[in-house]
C-alpha positions in Angstrom: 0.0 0.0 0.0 1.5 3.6 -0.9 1.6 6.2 1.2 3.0 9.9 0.6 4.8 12.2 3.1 4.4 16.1 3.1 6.0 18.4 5.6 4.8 22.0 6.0 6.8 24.8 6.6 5.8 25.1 10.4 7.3 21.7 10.7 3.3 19.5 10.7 4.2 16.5 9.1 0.8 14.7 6.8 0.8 11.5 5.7 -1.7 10.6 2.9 -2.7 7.1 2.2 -5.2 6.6 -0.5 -7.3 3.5 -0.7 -9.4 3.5 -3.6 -11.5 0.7 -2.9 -12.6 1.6 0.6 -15.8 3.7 0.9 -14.3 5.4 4.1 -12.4 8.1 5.0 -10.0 8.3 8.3 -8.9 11.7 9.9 -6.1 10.9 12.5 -4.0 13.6 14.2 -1.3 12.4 16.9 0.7 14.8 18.9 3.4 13.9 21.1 2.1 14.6 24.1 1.4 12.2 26.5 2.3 11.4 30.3 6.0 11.3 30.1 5.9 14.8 29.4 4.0 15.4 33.0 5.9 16.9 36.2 4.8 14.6 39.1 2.4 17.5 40.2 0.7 17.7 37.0 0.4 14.0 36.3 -2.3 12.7 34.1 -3.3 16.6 32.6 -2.5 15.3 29.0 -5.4 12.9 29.6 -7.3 15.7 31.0 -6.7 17.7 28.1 -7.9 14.7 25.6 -11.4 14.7 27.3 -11.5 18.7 27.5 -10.8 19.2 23.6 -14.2 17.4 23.0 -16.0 20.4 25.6 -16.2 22.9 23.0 -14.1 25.4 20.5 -14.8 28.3 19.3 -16.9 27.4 16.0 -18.7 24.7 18.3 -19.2 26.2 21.6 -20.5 23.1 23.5 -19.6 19.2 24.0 -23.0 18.6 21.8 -22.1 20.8 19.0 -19.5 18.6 18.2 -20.9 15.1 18.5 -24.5 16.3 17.2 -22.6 17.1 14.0 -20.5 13.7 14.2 -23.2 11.8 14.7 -25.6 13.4 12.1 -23.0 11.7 9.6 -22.5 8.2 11.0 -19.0 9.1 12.5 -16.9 7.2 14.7 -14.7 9.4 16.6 -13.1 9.5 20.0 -9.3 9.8 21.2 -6.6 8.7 23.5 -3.7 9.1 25.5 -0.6 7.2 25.9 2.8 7.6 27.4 4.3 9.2 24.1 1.1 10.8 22.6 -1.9 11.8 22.1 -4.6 11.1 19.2 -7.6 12.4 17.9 -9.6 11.2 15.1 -12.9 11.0 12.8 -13.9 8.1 10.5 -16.8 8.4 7.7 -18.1 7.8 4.4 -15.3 9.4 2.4 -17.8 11.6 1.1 -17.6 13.6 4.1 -14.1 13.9 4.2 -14.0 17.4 4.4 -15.9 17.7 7.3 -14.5 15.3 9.8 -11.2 17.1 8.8 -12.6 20.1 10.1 -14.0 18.8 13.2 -11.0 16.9 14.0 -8.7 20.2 13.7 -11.0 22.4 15.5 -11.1 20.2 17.9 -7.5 19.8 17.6 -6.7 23.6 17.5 -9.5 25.3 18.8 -10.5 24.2 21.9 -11.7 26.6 24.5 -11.8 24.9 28.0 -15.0 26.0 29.5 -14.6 26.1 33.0 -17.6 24.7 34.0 -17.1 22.0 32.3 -13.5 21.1 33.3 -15.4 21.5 36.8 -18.1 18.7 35.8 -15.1 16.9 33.9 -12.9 16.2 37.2 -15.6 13.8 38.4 -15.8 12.0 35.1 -12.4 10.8 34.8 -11.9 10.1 38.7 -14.5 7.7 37.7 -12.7 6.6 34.8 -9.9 5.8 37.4 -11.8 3.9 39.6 -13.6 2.2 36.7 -9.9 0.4 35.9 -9.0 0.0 39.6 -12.1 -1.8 39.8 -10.9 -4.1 36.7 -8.2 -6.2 37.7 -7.0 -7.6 34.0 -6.7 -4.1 33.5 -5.2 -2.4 36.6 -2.7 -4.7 36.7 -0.9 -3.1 34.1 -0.6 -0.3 36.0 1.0 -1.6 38.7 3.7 -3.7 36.2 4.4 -0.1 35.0 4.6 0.6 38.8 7.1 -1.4 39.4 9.5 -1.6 36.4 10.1 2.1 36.5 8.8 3.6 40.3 8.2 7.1 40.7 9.3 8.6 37.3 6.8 9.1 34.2 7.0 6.0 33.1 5.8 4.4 35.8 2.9 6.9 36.7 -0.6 6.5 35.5 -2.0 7.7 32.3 -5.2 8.9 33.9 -3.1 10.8 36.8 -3.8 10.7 40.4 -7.6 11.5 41.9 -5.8 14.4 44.2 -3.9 15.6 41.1 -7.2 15.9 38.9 -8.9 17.6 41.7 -6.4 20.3 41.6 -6.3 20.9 38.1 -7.2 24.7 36.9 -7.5 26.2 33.0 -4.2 27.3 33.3 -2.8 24.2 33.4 -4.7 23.1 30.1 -3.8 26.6 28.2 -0.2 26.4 29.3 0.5 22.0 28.6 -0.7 22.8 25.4 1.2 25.8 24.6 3.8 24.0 25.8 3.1 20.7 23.6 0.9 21.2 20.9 3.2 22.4 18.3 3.3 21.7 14.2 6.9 20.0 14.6 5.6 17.8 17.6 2.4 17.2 15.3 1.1 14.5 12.4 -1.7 14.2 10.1 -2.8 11.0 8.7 -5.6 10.7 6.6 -6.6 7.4 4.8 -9.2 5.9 2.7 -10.9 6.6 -0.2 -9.2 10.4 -0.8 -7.1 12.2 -3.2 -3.6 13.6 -1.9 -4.2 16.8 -3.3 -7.4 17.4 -1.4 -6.0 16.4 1.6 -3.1 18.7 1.0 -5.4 21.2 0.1 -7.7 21.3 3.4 -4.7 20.7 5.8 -2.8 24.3 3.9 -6.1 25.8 4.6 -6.3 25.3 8.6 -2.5 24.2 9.4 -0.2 26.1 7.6 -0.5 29.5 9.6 -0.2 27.9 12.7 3.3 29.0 14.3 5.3 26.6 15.7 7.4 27.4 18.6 10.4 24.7 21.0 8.5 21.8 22.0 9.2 20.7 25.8 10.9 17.5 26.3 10.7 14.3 28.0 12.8 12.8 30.6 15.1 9.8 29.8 13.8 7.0 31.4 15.9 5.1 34.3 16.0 1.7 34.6 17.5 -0.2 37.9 17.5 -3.4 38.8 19.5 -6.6 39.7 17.3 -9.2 41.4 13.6 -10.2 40.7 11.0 -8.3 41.6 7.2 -8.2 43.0 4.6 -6.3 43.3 0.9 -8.1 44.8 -2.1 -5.8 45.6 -5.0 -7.6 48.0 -8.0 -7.9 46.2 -11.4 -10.0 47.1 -11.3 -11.6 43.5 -12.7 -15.0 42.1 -9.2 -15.2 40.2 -5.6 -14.0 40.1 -5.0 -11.6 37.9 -0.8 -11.5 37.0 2.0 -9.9 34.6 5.3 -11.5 34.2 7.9 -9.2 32.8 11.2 -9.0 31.6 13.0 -5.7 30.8 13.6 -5.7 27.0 14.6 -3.0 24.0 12.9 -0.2 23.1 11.6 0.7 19.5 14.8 1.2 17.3 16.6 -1.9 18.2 17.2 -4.6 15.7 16.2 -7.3 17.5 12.7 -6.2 18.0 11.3 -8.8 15.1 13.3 -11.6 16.7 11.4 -10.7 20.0 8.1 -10.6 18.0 8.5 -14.1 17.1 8.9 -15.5 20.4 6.6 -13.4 21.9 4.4 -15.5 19.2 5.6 -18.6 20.3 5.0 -18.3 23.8 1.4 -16.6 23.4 0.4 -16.3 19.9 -2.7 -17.5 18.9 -4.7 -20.6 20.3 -1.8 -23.2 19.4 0.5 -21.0 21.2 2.5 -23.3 24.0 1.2 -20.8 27.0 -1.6 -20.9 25.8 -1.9 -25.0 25.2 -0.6 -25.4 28.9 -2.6 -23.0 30.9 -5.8 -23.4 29.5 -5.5 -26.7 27.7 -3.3 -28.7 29.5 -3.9 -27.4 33.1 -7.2 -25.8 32.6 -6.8 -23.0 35.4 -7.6 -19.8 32.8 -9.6 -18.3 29.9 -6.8 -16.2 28.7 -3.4 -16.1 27.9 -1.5 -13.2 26.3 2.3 -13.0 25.3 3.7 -9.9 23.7 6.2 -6.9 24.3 5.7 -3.2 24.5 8.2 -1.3 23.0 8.8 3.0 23.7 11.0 5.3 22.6 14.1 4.4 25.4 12.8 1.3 26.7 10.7 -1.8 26.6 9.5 -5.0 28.8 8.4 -8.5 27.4 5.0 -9.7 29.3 3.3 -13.1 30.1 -0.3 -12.2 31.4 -3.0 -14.2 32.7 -6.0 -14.9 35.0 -5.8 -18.3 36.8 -7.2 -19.9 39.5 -7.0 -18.2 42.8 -5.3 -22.2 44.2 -3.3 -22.5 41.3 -1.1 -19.4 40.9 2.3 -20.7 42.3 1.9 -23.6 39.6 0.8 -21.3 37.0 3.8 -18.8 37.6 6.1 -21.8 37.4 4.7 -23.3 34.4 5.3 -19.9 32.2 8.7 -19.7 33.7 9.6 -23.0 32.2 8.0 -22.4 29.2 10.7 -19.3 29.0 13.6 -21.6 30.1 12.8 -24.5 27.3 13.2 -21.6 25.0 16.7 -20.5 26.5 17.9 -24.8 26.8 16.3 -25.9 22.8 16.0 -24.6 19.8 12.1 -23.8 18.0 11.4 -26.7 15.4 11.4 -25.4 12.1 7.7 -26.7 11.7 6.5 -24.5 14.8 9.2 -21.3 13.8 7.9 -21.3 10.8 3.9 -21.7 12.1 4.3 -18.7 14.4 5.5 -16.4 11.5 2.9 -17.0 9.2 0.4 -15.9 11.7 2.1 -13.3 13.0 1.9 -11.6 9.5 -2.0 -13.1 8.6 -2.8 -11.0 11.8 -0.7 -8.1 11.1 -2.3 -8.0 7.7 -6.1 -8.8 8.7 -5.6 -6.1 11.4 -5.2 -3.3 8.2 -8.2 -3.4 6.8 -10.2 -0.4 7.7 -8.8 3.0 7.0 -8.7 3.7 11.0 -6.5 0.9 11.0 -4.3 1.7 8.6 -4.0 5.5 9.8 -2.7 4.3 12.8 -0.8 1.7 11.5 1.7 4.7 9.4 0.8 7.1 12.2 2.6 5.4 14.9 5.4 4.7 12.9 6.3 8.3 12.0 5.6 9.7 15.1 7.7 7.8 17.2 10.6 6.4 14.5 10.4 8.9 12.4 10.5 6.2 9.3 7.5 4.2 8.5 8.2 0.4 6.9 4.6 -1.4 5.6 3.1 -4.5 6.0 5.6 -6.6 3.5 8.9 -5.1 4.7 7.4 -6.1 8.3 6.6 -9.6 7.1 10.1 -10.1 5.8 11.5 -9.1 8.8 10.2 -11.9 10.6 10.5 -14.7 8.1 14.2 -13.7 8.3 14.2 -14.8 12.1 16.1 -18.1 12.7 16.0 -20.8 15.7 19.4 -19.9 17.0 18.5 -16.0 17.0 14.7 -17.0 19.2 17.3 -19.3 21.3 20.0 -16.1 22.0 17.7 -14.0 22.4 15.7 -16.3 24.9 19.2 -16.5 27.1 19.4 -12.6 26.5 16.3 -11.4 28.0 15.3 -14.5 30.5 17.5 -13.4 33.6 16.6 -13.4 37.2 18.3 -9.8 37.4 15.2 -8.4 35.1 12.4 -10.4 36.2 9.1 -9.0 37.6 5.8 -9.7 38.5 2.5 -7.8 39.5 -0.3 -9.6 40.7 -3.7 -8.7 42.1 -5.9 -11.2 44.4 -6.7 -12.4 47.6 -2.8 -12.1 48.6 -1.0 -9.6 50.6 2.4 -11.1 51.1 5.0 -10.7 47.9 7.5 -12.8 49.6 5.8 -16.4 48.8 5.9 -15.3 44.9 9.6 -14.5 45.1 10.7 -17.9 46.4 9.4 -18.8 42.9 10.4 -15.8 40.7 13.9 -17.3 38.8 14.9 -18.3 35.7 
């Protein structure tokens, strides 16, 4: 699939990918903003900010403005907020192209911060937080994030602390985005059925004036650690809820295909030998999941599950030795060569709406600053041998960067360290 690359003047980069035989259009904008850029005292405002663009600009004064007119087309919009950015986006009938762009950079660029509604707003997402506390599958992750990286960005919360949003005033919003919201620190992707010149044409009409100005950085994260590690929070729960981890690479290293295929091994897919032995073999969860999360200056590998309360010693000990037969024999060829294929038939089943897609370039460029598609990806991984799976096994699988969070009825971390060793 092609894809062009335009950079303005002001620095706003656009990437245009036309898909001719897709009735629908996809207006993505991603900023890099997100909660690494946060001071501890402002922690979780670039969440804030996501839910307060959608309170009203200028041109649509109220919440309703904007979704009435969203809405009157069929749209589905929303955003989000990660560690490393921020997105906003529109999807339609490509025939409305034109105006999901502009509701998307209004929102984007003209958004006023009502007070009262960052008032009403402050009880929405405390909500939102105790909506994922009360989700252990889900909160778990935040304590793995917790306690690979402690009390810097990247282990604080997206959504912020409760005391934090509390405090919050328009200030804050008017001077975070001042701060972050800038053309160089900006990208445009539109996909679908569109033609680069009319994209080019609507995005000079609203971007091109807007003055950039020196985008605040993040902080480098720190990472220390030389013996295993856990984390448990006491929770009344029906089942454990856990994530193993081991530190790993972050998103320019080489080896990051090589990691995607064992990763696959381990949980990809329902023949996946994590999933075969927890659920098949032992019977003690419904799911499974094996994968590793990559940032700009670091990354961790995770095993996560929910087991049976009884069982979680056994289970903990059955994925670690599903990591060690990785590091003591090499992946039959049959099974290497299994894991690959599916990797890439999800990879490529996962691009087939424009949204999709606009994320799928989006990310790239934001982050790496080079965007590969789905074939160069695909023969990255067929590329991946037995012996590299195996080294890089023995690389990554060491007691000195082993961790695990867990929630459930426990409230003693000591019992899951006797256990937590390669």
């Amino acid at each position: 699939m092609k894809y062009t690359k335009k950079v303005l003047k002001n620095g706003l980069r656009v990437i245009t990918v036309p898909m001719k035989d897709n009735p629908t259009a996809t207006v993505l904008v991603l900023v890099e903003a997100g909660s690494k850029y946060e001071t501890k005292n402002i922690n979780g405002l670039s969440h804030f900010l996501e839910h307060m663009c959608f309170k009203g600009t200028i041109k649509r004064p109220k919440a309703i403005d904007i979704s009435k007119e969203l809405d009157a087309i069929g749209s589905q919009y929303n955003a989000f907020t990660a560690q490393e950015y921020t997105g906003y986006y529109a999807k339609s009938d490509a025939k409305h192209f034109k105006q999901i762009f502009d509701v998307v950079s209004d929102i984007y660029l003209n958004s006023t911060f009502p007070e009262i509604e960052m008032q009403k707003e402050k009880g929405v997402i405390i909500e939102e937080i105790n909506m994922y506390e009360d989700m252990p599958q889900r909160h778990v992750q935040d304590l793995m994030m917790e306690l690979l990286y402690g009390d810097q960005p990247a282990g604080w919360n997206i959504a912020g602390e409760k005391k934090n949003i509390l405090g919050m005033v328009r200030d804050d919003f008017v001077a975070y985005k001042k701060a972050h919201y800038l053309p160089e620190a900006t990208l445009i992707v539109v996909a679908g059925k569109v033609k680069e010149k009319d994209v080019l044409k609507e995005i000079n009409k609203i971007f091109s004036k807007v003055a950039n100005g020196k985008k605040a950085k993040k902080l480098k994260v720190i990472e220390k650690q030389s013996t295993p590690q856990a984390l448990v929070k006491w929770k009344e729960t029906d089942q454990t809820h856990f994530v193993l981890s081991v530190r790993t690479y972050d998103l320019f290293n080489k080896k990051n295909a090589v990691l995607s295929v064992l990763s696959g091994i381990l949980g990809g897919g329902m023949s996946s030998r994590l999933f075969q032995k927890l659920r098949e073999e032992m019977g003690v969860g419904y799911y499974v999941r094996a994968y590793n999360d990559a940032f700009t200056d670091h990354g961790f590998f995770q095993i996560s599950a929910g087991v049976d309360n009884k069982r979680i010693n056994e289970v903990i000990e059955a994925c670690l030795e599903e990591c060690r037969k990785l590091i003591k024999e090499k992946v039959l060829t049959e099974e290497l060569n299994k894991v690959k294929e599916c990797l890439i038939g999800n990879m490529k089943l996962s691009l087939e709406s424009t949204d999709d897609i606009a994320t799928f370039y989006g990310s790239q460029e934001l982050l790496k600053k080079e965007i590969k598609n789905a074939e160069e990806k695909a023969k990255e991984l067929r590329k991946v041998t037995a012996k590299q799976v195996q080294d890089l096994a023995k690389e990554i699988f060491q007691n000195s960067k082993l961790n695990l969070a867990l929630i459930g009825p426990f409230k003693e971390k000591e019992e899951f360290l006797k256990i937590l060793k390669f």
